[in-house]
C-alpha positions in Angstrom: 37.5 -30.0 -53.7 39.6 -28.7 -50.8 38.5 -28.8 -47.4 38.8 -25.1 -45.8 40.6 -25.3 -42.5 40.4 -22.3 -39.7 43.3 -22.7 -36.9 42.5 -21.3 -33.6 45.3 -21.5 -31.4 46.7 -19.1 -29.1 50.3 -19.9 -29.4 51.2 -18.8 -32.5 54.0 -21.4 -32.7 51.5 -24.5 -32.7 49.3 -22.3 -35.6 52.4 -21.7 -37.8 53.1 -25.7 -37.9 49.5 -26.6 -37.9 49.7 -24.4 -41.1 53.2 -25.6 -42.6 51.7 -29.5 -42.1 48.4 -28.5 -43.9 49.9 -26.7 -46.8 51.8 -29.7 -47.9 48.4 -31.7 -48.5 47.1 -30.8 -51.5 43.6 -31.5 -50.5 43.6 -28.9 -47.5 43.5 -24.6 -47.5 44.3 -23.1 -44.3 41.4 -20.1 -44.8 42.8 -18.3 -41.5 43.6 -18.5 -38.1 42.6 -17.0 -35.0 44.4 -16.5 -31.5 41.0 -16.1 -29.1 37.0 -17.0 -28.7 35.7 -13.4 -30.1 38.2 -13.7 -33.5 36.9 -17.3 -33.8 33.1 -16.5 -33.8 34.1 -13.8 -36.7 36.6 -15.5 -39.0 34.0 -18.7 -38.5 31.2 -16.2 -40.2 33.7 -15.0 -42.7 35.6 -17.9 -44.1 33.5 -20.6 -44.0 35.5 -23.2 -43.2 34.7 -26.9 -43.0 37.0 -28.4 -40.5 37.9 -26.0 -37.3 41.4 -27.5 -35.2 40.2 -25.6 -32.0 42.5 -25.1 -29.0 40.7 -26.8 -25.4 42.0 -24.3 -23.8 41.0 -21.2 -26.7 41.0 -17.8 -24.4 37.9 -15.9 -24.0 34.6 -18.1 -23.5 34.8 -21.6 -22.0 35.0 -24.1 -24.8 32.0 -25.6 -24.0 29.9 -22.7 -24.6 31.9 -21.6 -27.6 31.3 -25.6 -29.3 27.4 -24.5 -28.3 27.7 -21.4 -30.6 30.1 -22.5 -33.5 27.7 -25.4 -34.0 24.5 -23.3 -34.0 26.1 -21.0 -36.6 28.1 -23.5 -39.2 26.4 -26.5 -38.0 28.2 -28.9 -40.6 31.6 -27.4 -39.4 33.9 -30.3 -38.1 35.7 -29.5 -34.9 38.7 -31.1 -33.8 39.7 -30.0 -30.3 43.2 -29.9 -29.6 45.2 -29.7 -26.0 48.4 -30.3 -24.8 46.3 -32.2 -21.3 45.6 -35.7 -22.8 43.2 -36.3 -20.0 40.0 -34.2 -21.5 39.7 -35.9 -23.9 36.2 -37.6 -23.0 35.1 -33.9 -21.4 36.2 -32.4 -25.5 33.6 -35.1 -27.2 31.1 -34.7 -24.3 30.7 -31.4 -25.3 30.5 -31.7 -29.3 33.9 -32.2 -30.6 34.4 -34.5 -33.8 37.4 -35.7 -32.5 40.2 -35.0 -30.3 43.8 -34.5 -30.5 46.9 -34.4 -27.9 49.1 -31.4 -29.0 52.0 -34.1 -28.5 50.9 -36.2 -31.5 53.1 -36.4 -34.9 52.1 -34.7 -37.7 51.1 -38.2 -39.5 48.3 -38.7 -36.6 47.2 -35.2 -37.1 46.5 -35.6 -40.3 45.4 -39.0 -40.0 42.5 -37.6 -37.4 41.5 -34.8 -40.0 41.1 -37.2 -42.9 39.5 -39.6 -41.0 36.2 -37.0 -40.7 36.1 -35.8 -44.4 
């Protein structure tokens, strides 16, 4: 079975090679992406997705609060944060991230992370 993955990124540039990465695996389906907090919450509800690669820094709620929410809707959704400011890491899994990933990492690592929470 695939694993369904939402992107949420507001640069559109990091979204398009998020998606070119995942749709050379065979085992992964990009189900949508989403530029902000509010489109999140809805494509979430919609798609159904298992894994979520979540920006830190996602416009429109603090990240916190919006890891609160995803979790109480799709609470076996997987959520890798992502953020180009390697030092929040600790803050990211403090507040409910499966794992976390520097935006500066190669695409073997990124897909190394994801597979490592299937």
């Amino acid at each position: 079975m695939n694993t369904r993955v939402l992107l949420a990124d507001d640069q559109m540039k990091i979204r398009s090679a998020l998606r070119l990465l995942l749709e050379q695996e065979s085992d992964f389906v990009v189900s949508g992406e989403t530029a902000d907090a509010t489109g999140l919450l809805l494509a979430v509800a919609e798609k159904e997705p298992d894994l979520l690669l979540l920006d830190w820094e996602l416009p429109g709620l603090p990240t916190a609060q919006l890891l609160r929410l995803l979790k109480y809707e799709r609470p076996s959704l997987k959520i890798i944060a992502m953020s180009s400011h390697p030092e929040v890491e600790q803050q990211v899994i403090n507040a409910g991230a499966h794992a976390f990933l520097s935006k500066s990492v190669t695409p073997e690592k990124v897909l190394a992370v994801i597979r490592s929470l299937e």
